[in-house]
C-alpha positions as CSV (number, residue, x, y, z in Angstrom):
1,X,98.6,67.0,114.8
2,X,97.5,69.9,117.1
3,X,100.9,71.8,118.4
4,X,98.6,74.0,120.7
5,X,98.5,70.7,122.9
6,X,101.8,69.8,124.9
7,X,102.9,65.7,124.4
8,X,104.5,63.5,126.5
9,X,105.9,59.9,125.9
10,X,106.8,57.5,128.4
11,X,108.9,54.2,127.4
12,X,110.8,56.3,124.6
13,X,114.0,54.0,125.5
14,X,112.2,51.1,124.5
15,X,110.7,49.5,121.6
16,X,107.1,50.7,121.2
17,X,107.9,54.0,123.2
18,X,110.6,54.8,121.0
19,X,108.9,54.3,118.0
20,X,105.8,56.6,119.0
21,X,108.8,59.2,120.0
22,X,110.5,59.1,116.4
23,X,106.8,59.7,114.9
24,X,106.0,62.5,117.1
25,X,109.8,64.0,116.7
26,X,109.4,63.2,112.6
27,X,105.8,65.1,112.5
28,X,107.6,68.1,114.3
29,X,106.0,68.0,117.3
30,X,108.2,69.0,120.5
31,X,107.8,66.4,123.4
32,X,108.8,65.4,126.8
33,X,110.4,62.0,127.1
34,X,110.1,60.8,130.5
35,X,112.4,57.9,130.9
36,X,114.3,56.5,134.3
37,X,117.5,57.9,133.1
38,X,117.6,60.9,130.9
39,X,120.6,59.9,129.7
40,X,119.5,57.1,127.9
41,X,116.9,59.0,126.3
42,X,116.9,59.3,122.2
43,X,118.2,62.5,120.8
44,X,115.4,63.7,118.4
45,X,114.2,66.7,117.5
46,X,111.9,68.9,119.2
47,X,112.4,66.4,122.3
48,X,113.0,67.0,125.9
49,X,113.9,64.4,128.8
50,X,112.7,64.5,131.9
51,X,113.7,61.7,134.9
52,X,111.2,59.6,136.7
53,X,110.3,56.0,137.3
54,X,106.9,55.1,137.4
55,X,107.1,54.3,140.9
56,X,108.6,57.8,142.0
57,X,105.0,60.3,142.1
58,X,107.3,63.2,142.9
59,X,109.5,63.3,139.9
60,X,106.6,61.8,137.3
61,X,104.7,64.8,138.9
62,X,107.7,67.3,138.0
63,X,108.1,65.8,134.5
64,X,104.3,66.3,133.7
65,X,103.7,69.5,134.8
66,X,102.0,71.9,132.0
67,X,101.5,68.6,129.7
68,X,97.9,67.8,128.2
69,X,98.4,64.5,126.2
70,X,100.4,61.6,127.8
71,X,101.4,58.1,126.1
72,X,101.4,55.5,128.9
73,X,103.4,52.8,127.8
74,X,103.3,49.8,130.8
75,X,105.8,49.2,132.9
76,X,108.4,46.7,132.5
77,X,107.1,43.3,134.1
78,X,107.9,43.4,137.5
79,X,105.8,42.1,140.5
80,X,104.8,45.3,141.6
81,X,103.5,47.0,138.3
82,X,100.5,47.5,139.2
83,X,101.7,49.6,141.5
84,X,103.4,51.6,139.6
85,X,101.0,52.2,137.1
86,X,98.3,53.8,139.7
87,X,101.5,56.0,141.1
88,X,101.8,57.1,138.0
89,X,98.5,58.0,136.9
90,X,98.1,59.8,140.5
91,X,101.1,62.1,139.8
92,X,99.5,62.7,136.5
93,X,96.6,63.9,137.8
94,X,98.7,66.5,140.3
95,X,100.2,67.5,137.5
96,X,97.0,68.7,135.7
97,X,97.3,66.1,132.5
98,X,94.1,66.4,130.3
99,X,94.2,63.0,128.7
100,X,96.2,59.8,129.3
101,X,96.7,57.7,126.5
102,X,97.2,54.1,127.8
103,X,98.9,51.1,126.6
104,X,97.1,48.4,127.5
105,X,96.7,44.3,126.6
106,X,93.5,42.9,124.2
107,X,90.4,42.1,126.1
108,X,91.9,43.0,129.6
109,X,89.7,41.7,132.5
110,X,90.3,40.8,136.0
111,X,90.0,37.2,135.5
112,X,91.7,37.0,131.6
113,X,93.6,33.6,131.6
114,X,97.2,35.6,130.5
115,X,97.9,36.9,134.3
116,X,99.4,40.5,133.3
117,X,96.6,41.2,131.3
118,X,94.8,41.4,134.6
119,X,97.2,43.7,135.7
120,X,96.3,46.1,132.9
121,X,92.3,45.7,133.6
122,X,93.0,47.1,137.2
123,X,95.4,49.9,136.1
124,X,92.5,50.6,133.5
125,X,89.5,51.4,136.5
126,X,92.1,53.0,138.6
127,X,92.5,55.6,135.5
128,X,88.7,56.0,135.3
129,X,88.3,56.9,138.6
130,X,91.0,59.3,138.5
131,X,88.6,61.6,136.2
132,X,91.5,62.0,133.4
133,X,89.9,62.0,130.1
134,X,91.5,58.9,128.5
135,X,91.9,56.0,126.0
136,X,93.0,52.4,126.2
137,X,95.0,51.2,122.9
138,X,94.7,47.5,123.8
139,X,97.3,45.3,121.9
140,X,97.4,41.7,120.9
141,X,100.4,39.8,121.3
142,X,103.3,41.7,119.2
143,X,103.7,40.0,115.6
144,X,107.4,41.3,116.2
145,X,108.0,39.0,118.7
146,X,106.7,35.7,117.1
147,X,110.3,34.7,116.0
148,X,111.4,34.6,120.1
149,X,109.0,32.0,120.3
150,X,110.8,29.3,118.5
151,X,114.0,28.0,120.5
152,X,117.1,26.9,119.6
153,X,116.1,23.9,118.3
154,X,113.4,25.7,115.9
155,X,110.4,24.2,117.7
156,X,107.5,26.3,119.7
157,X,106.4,25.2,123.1
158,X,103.8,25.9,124.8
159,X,100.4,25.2,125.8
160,X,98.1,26.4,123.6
161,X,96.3,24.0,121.2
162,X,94.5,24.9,118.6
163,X,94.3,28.3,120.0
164,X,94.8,31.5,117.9
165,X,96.1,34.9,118.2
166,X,95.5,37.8,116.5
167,X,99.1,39.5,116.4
168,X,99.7,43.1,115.7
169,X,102.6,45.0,114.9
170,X,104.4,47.1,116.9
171,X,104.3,50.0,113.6
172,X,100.7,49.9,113.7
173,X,100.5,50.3,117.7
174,X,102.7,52.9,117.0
175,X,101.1,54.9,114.0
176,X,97.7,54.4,115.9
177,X,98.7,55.7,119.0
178,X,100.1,59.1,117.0
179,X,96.7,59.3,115.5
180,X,95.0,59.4,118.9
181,X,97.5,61.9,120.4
182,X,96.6,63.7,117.6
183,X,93.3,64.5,118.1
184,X,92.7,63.0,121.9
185,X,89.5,64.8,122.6
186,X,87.7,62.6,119.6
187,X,89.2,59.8,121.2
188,X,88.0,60.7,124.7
189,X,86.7,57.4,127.1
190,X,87.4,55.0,124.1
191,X,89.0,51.6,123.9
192,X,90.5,50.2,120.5
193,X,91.1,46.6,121.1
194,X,94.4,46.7,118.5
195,X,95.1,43.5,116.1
196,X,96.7,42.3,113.6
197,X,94.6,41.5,110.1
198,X,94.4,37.4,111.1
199,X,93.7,35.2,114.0
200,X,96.6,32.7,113.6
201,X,97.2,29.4,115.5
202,X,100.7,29.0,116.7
203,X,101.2,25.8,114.0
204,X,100.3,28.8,110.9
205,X,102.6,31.0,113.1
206,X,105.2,28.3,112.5
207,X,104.5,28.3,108.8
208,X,104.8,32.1,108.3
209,X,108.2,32.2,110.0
210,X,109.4,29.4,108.2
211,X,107.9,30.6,105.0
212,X,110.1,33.6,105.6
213,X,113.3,32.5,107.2
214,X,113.6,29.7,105.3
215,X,113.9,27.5,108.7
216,X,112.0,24.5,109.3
217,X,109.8,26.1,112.4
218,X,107.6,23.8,114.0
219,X,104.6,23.8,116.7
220,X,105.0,21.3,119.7
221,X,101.6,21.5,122.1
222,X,102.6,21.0,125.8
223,X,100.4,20.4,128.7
224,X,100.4,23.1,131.6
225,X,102.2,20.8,133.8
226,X,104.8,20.3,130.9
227,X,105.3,24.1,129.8
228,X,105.9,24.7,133.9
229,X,108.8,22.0,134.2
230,X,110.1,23.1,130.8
231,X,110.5,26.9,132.7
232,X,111.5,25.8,135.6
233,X,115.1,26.1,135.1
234,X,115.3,29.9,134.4
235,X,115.0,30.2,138.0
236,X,112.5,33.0,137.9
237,X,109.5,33.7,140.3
238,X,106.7,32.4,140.4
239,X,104.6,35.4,139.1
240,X,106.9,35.3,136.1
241,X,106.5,31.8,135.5
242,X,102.5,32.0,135.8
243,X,102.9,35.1,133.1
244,X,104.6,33.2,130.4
245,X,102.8,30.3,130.5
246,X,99.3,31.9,130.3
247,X,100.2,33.4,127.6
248,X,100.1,30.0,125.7
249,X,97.1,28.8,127.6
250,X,94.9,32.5,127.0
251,X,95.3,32.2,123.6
252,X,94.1,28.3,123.7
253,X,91.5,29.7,125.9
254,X,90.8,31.5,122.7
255,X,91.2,34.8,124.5
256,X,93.4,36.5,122.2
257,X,91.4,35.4,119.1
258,X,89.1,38.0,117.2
259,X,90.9,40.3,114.3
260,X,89.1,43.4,114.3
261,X,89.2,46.5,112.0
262,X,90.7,49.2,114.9
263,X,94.0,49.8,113.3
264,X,92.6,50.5,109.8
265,X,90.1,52.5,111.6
266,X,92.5,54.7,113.4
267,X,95.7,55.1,110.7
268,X,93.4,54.5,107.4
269,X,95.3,51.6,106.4
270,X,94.9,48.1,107.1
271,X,97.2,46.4,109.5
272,X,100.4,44.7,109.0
273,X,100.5,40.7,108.0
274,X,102.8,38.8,109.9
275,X,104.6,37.7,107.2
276,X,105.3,41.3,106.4
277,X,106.7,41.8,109.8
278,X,109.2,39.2,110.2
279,X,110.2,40.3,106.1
280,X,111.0,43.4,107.6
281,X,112.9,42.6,110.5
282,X,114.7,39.9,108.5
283,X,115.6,42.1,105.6
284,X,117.0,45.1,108.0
């Protein structure tokens, strides 16, 4: 890790943010944290906050001055992320950032089954034509998550077949992201599609997390028109709605299928089994 370059790390309050934050902070790299409320920001060493939302160009502007390496972690899902994102980058470039470093989703394209994953395709060309130097880390589905899937009754709904997903753990994410802040200009105009080590269909997701919490966690297929009713009673919009139940039907599109070698490539170890995940999180 260069400590010529300046770093800063956007989402530090949140899961994946935070944990790219600790590494940097661990490594003894000084950063800027640019959260929406500095108060909220971790206290680690070598760290800074600096207020912004995404939305707000003005402040994100302020907060990025003098920095060469930003970590884009998206936006929380709202309707109006996309939005955010391309203020974001814009202030970024006012500021004089040399390389953005952006979170993305696997195989992002503007007509990807899984809705938000569309949302990350167009925040991708609106950071290419900024003329940043960048890269795209684009996640699968977080392995850490898997367990949410399962309701109260221990079954997963949803519809999406026989289709598989190559989960990947938030660590890796993490750890790879470090390694490209590390040395961005190797990294410059690349995209890692990020995975786990095994395309799994949501019945073998079942089995892992059984396997491990010793719970009887089964796999019940709906139909579209069946996960929709199912959702219906959260009362959320209807962008939300679309979002979670594509994400079911892009991975029986077989749109989040494909384990690939990226995170080994990038950290020089192989990625993280599920099983191994949910051990973790279950063992504390």
């Amino acid at each position: 890790m260069t400590h010529d370059a300046t770093y800063a790390v956007t989402g530090a309050t949140g899961r994946l943010g935070g944990r790219i934050a600790r590494r940097l902070s661990a490594a003894g790299v000084p950063q800027t944290l640019v959260v929406r409320d500095p108060g909220r920001a971790p206290h680690l060493p070598g760290a800074t906050a600096a207020g912004g939302s995404y939305g707000d160009r003005d402040r994100i502007r302020s907060a990025l001055r003098g920095i060469d390496r930003v970590l884009l972690v998206s936006a929380a899902e709202t309707a109006d992320r996309l939005d955010q994102h391309r203020t974001f980058v814009d202030a970024a470039v006012d500021a004089g950032v040399s390389h953005l470093v952006y979170v993305s989703f696997f195989r992002a394209a503007p007509d990807a089954t899984f809705t938000l994953a569309r949302d990350h395709w167009h925040t991708e060309q609106h950071i290419r034509a900024s003329g940043l130097e960048f890269t795209f880390l684009r996640d699968n589905f977080y392995a850490d998550f898997m367990p949410y899937l399962a309701g109260d009754d221990d079954v997963i709904r949803g519809p999406a077949g026989d289709g598989r997903a190559a989960v990947v753990a938030q660590d890796d994410i993490a750890d790879a992201a470090v390694a490209v802040l590390a040395s961005a200009p190797e990294h410059a105009g690349s995209t890692y599609e990020l995975t786990g080590p095994e395309s799994l269909s949501l019945t073998e997701i079942a089995t892992v997390l059984s396997e491990v919490t010793g719970r009887t966690i089964s796999y019940h297929p709906e139909t579209v028109e069946e996960a929709y009713r199912s959702r219906a009673g959260y009362g959320a919009p209807d962008w939300q709605l679309d979002a979670w139940v594509s994400t079911y039907t892009a991975i029986g599109a077989g749109e989040l299928d494909g384990a690939g070698g990226a995170i080994e490539r990038l950290t020089g170890r192989p990625a993280t089994p599920l099983a191994e995940v949910v051990r973790a999180a279950y063992t504390g």
